[in-house]
C-alpha positions in Angstrom: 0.0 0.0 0.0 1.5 3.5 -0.7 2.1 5.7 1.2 0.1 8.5 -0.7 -2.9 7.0 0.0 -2.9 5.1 3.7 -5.6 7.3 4.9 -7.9 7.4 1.8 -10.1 4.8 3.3 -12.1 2.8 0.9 -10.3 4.8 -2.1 -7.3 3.1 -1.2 -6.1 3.6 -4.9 -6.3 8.0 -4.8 -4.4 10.2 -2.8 -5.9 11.7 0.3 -4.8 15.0 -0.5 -4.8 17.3 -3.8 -2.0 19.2 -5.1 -3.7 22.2 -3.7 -3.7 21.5 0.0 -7.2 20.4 -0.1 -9.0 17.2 1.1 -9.3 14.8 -1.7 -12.7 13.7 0.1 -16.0 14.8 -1.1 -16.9 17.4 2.4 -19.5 19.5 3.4 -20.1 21.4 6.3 -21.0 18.4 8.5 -20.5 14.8 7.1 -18.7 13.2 3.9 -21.4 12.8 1.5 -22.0 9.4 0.1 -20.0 8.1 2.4 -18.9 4.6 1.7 -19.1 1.9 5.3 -18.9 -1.0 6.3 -22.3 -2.5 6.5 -23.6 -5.9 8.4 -26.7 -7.6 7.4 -28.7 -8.3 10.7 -31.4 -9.8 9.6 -32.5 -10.8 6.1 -32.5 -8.2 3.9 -31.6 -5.6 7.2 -28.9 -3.9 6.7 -27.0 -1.5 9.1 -23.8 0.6 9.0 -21.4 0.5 11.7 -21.4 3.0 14.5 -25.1 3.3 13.6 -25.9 6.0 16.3 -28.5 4.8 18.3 -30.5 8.1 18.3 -30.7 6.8 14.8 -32.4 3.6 15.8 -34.6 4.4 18.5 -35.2 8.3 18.7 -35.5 10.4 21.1 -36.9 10.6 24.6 -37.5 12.3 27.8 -36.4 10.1 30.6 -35.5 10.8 34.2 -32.2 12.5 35.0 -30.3 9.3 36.7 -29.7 11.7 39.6 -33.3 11.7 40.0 -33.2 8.2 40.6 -30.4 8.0 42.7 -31.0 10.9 45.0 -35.0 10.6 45.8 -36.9 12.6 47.3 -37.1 12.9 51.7 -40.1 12.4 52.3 -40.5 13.6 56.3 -43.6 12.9 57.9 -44.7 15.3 61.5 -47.5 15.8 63.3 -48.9 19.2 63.7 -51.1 21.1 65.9 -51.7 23.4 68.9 -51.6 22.8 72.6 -52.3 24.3 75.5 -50.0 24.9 77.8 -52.2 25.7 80.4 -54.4 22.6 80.2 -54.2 19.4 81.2 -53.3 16.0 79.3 -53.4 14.0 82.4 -54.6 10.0 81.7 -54.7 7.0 83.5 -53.1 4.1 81.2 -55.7 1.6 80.2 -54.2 -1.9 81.9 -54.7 -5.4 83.0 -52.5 -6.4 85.6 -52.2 -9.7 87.7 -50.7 -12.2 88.9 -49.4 -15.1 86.5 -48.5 -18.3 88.3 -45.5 -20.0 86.0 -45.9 -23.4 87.6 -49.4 -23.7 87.1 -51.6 -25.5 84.1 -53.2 -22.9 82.1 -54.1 -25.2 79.2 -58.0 -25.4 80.5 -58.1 -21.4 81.2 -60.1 -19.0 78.9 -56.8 -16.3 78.7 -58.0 -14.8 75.5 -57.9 -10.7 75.2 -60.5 -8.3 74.5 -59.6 -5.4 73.1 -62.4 -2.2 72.6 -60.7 1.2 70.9 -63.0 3.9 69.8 -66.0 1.6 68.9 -64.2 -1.5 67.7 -64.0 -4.8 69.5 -61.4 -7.1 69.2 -60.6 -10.9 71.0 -57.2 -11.9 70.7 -57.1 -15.8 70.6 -54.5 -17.0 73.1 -53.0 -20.6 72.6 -53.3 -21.3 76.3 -52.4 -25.4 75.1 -48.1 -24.4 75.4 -49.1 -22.8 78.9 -48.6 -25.6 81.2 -45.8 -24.9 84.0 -46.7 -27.9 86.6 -44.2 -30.0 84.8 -41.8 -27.9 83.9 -42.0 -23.8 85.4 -42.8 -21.6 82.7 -40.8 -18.5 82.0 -42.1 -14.8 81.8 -40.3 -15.0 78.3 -42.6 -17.7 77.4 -45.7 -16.4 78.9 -45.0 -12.8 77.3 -44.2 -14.7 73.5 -47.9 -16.5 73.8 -49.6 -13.7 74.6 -47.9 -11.2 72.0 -48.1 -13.5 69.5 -52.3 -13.8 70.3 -53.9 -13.2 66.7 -57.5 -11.7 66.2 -59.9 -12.3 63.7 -58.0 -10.3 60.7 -54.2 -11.7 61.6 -53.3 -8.9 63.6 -51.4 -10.0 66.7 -51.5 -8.5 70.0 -48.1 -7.5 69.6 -49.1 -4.6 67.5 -51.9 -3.4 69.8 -50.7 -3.7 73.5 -47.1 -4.1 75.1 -47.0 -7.1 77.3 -44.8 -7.2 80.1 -43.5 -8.2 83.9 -42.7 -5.6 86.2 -42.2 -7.0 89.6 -43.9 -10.0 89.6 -47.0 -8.3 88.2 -48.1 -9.5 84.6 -48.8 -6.2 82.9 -50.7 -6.1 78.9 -51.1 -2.0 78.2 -52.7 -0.9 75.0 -51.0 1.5 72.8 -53.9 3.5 72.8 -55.3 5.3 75.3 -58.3 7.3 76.1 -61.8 6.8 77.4 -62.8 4.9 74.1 -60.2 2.1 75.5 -60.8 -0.6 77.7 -59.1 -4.0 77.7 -60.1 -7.6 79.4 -58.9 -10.4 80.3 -59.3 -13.4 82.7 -60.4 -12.6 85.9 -58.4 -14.8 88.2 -55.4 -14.3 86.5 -55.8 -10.6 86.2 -57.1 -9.3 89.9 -57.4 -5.7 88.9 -61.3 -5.5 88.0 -64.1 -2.9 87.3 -67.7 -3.4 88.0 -70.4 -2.6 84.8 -73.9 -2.3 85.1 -76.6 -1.0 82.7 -77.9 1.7 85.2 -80.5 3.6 82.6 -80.4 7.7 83.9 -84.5 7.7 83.8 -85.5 4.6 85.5 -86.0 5.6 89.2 -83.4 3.3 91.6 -84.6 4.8 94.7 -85.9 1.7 96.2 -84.8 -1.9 96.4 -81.7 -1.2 95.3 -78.3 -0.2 97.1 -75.6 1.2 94.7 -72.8 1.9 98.1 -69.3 0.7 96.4 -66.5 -1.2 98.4 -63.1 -0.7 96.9 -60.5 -3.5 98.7 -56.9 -2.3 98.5 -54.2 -5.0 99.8 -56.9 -6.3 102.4 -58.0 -2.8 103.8 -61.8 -2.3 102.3 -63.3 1.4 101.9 -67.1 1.8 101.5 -68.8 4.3 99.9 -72.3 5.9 100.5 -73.7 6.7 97.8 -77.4 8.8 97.7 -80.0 5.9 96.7 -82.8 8.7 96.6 -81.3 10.9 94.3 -81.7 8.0 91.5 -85.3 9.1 90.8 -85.3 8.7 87.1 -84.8 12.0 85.9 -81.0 12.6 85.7 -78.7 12.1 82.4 -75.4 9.9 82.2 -73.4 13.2 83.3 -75.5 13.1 86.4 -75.3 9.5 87.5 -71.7 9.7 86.9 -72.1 12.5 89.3 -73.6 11.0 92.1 -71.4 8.4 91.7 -68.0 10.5 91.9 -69.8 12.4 95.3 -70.4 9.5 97.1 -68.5 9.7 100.3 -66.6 7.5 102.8 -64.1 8.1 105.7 -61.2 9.8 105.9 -63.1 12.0 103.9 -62.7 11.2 100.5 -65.1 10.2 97.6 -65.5 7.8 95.1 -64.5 10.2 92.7 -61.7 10.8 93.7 -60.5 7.0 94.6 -61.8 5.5 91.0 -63.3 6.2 87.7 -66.8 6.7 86.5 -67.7 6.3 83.1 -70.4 5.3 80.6 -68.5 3.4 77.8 -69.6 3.0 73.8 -71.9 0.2 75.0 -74.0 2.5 77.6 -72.8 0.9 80.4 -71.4 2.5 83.7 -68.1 1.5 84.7 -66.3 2.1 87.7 -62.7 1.1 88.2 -60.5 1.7 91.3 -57.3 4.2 90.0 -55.3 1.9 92.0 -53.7 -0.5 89.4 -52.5 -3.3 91.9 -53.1 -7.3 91.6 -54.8 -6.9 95.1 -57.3 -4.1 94.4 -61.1 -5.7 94.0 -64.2 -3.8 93.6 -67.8 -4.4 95.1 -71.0 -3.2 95.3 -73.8 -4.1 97.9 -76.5 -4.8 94.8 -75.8 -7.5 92.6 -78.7 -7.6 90.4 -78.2 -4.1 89.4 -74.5 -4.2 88.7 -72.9 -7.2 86.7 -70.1 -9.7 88.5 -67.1 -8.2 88.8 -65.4 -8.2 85.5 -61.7 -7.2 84.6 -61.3 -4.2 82.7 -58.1 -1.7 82.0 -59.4 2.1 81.5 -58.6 5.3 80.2 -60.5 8.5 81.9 -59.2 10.9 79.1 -59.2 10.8 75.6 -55.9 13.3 76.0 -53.1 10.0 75.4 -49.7 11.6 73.9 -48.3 7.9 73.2 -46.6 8.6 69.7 -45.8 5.8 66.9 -42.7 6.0 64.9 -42.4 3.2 62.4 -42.4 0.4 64.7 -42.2 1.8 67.8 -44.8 3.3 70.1 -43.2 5.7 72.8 -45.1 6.2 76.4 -45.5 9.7 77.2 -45.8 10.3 80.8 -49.4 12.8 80.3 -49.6 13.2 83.8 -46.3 15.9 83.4 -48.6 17.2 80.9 -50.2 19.3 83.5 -50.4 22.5 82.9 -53.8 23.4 85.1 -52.5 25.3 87.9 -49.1 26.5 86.9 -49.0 27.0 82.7 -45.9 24.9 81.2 -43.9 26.5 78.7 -43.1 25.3 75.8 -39.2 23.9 76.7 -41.2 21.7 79.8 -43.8 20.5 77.4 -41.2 19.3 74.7 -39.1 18.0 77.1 -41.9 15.9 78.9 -42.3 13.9 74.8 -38.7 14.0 74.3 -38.5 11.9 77.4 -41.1 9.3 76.6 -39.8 5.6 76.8 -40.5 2.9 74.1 -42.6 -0.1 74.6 -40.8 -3.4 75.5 -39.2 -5.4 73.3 -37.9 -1.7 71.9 -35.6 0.9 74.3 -34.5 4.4 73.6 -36.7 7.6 73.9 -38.8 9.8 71.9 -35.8 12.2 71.1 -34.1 9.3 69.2 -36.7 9.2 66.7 -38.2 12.7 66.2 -37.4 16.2 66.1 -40.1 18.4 68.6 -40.4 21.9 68.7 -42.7 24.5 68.5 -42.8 26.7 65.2 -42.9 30.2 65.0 -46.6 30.3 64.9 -46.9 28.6 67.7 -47.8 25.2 66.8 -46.4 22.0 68.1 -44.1 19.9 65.3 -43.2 16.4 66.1 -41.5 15.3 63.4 -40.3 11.4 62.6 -36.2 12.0 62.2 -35.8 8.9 59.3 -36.9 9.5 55.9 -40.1 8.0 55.1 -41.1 6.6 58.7 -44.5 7.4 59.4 -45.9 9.2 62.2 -49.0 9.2 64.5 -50.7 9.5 68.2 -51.7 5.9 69.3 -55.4 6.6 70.0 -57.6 10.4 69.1 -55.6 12.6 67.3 -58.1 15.6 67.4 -55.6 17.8 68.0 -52.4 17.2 66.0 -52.6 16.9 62.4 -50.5 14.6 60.2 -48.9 15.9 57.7 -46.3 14.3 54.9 -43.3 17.1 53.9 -41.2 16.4 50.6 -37.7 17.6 50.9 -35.6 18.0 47.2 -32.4 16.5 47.4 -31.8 16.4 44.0 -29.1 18.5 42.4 -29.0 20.1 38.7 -25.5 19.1 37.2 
């Protein structure tokens, strides 16, 4: 091959330059014209140059910058909403407690759970058939697996509705939710903490035949209460039997009111159920017709619960810090109190591991989940805090 025409490509046999100076190749201002390639047939009767440009082949379309799929967006999710500081978001947990004996049979016991939040019941099946401990002692390990892992008619295992625990000696379930729309029941001789129901109707007249005095046993010591049979004359509402109720008066002096809580629930009933939460606390009263047996039910007097959810973790805020009533909080105590709130067993940590609260400059509380995407919400009403979902661009234009 000569020299004089190496670089002529397919015109191997002419010079690659003129005499001139000038390209002996056939240019204009962007390509060689009829440009001669190299050409594969890919198919029959498809043929394709080399170093086709694919733009060529497929066209031209939008599609997302690869930074956009790379670098998502944070998607932050907070509750919102306002407080007051000088109110107060005090509430007594909803709970069963008792005593669990671990070298006992429990395969022949009814242990299931019953679970009522804001109008909807649920029963939590317990398999009391791996709860025998007269053989071999059961642990509280054991005992706290069977019950967690309790399912209810849709799958949903207690686990994700209550914390079940030890403490003491004391077999503890608490729901996650709180509020006056909560109870919880269980067993009554395994969980000695009970209420007493009855369907006392505010305009039927209990004034005679009927004795409504209450006896709340603490630890052995029994208080009774005497309450004013003549003032039942069928003409009050539920706010006013509660009332009579909460007045009735024993020794000391104190009054039922201030000693337990009275309450019609979603079903209509009355409910009273000593504040005491102790495996030796029982509740009486001196007419058994009226009032149903003794039943054992956790409560909530307050539809004010602060517990929070993040992700997987529900956080215990300690409401009765949450008092703002006689002296107003400010808004550093009232943070402080939810930064402080302790997870639910099997989870540790606190509330300030997992969110971000402050007030904003308007004034409004912010709790606000701290990892991207986790969702966010108050275990039980939420009339006062909004949730809201904030979207963060991370992206960057190159």
């Amino acid at each position: 091959m000569q020299d004089d025409t190496f670089f002529s490509s397919y015109h191997t046999d002419e010079k690659l330059m003129n005499a001139d100076g000038t390209y002996n190749i056939d240019f204009t201002n962007y390509e060689i014209e009829n440009r001669l390639t190299t050409k594969y047939e890919i198919g029959i009767g498809d043929i394709m140059n080399i170093s086709t440009n694919g733009l060529d082949l497929f066209g031209m379309v939008e599609t997302e910058n690869l930074l956009n799929v790379a670098l998502p967006d944070s998607s932050n999710v907070q509750l919102k909403g306002a407080v007051d500081l000088s109110a107060s978001y005090d509430v007594k947990d909803a709970k069963l407690m008792g005593q669990f004996d671990l070298n006992a049979d429990h395969t022949a016991e009814d242990l299931d759970i019953r679970l009522f939040i804001d109008g909807q019941g649920m029963r939590f099946d317990v398999d009391e058939s791996v709860l025998d401990g007269s053989t071999t002692a059961l642990t509280e390990q054991e005992v706290i697996d069977t019950f967690m892992n309790a399912v209810n008619a849709d799958g949903e295992a207690l686990s994700d509705y209550a914390e079940v625990i030890f403490d003491t000696g004391d077999f503890i379930i608490t729901p996650f939710a709180q509020g006056e729309t909560v109870e919880i029941t269980g067993n009554t001789s395994t969980f000695a903490h009970q209420s007493i129901t009855a369907n006392i109707d505010p305009e039927i007249s209990y004034t005679s035949g009927h004795d409504f005095d209450i006896t709340i046993d603490v630890g052995g010591v029994p208080t009774t209460f005497d309450v004013d049979q003549t003032a039942f004359d069928g003409t009050l509402d539920e706010a006013g039997v509660i009332a009579l109720f909460e007045n009735a008066t024993a020794p000391g002096p104190t009054t039922l009111g201030a000693t337990a809580t009275v309450y019609y629930n979603d079903l209509g009933e009355l409910v009273i159920t000593p504040n005491t939460l102790t495996s030796d606390t029982n509740i009486s009263v001196a007419d058994s017709e009226a009032f149903n047996a003794s039943t054992n039910v956790g409560f909530g007097d307050s539809d004010d619960s602060w517990n929070i959810r993040v992700g997987d973790v529900v956080y215990d805020v300690d409401e009765s810090a949450l008092d703002g009533s006689v002296t107003p909080l400010t808004e550093d105590q009232f943070i402080e109190v939810l930064k402080q709130a302790t997870a639910y067993s099997p989870y540790t940590g606190t509330l300030e591991d997992a969110a971000d609260i402050y007030f904003d400059d308007s004034g409004m509380l912010v709790i606000k989940a701290i990892a991207t995407g986790a969702d966010i919400k108050i275990e039980g009403p939420e009339n006062y805090l909004v949730k809201e979902t904030l979207v963060e661009n991370t992206k960057q234009e190159l």
